[in-house]
C-alpha positions as CSV (number, residue, x, y, z in Angstrom):
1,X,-157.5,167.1,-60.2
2,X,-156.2,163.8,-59.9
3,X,-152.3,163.6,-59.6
4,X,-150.8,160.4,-61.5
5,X,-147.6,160.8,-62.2
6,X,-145.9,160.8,-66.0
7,X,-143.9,157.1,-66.6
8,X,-140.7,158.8,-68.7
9,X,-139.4,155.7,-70.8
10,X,-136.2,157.0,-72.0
11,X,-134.8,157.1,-68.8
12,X,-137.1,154.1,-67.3
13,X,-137.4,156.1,-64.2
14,X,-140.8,156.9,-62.6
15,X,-141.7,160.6,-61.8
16,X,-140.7,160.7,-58.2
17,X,-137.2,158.8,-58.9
18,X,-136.3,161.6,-61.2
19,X,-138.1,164.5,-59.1
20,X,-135.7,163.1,-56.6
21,X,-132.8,163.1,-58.5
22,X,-133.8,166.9,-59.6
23,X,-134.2,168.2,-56.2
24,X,-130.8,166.4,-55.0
25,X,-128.5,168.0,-58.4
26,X,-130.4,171.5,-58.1
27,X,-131.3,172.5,-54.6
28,X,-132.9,176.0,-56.7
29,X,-135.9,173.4,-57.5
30,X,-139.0,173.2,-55.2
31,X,-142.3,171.0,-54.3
32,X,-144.1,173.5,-56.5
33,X,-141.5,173.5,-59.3
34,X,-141.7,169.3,-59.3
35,X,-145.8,169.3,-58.8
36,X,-146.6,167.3,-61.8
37,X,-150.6,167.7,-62.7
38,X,-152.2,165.2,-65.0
39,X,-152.3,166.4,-68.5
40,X,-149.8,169.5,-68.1
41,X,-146.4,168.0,-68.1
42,X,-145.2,170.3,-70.8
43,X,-145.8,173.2,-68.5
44,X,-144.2,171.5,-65.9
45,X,-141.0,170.7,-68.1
46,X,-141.0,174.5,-69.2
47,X,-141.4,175.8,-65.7
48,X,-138.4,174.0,-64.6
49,X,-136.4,174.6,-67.7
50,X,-136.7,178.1,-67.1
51,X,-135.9,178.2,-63.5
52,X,-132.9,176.2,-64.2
53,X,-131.7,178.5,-67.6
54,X,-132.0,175.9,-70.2
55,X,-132.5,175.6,-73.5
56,X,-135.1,172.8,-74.4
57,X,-132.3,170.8,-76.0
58,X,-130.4,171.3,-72.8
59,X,-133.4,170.2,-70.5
60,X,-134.4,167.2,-72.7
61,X,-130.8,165.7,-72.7
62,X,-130.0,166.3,-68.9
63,X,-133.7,164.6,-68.4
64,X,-132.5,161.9,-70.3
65,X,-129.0,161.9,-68.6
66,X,-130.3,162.3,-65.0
């Protein structure tokens, strides 16, 4: 599958500027965590929010925040 990466326009941030910013705040995260396939970015989002512990509330504001 193609891999295009999400735009995220709250934060005006493209994919690999926040995947950067992840992997630099939580050193837990991985490649494989960040791997962002076209069409499943909520199961990307859940993945990580459950490695890191957080709510959804939690995850969407420190997205928003990073």
């Amino acid at each position: 599958m193609k891999n295009t990466h999400p735009s995220t326009p709250q934060t005006g941030m493209s994919w690999a500027e926040q995947k950067s910013r992840l992997k630099a705040k939580f050193l837990i995260l991985n490649e494989s965590d960040l791997f962002y396939e076209s069409g499943k970015k909520e199961e990307m989002y859940e993945r990580i929010q459950k490695k890191l512990g957080k709510t959804k509330a939690e995850f969407e504001l420190m997205m928003k925040t990073l």
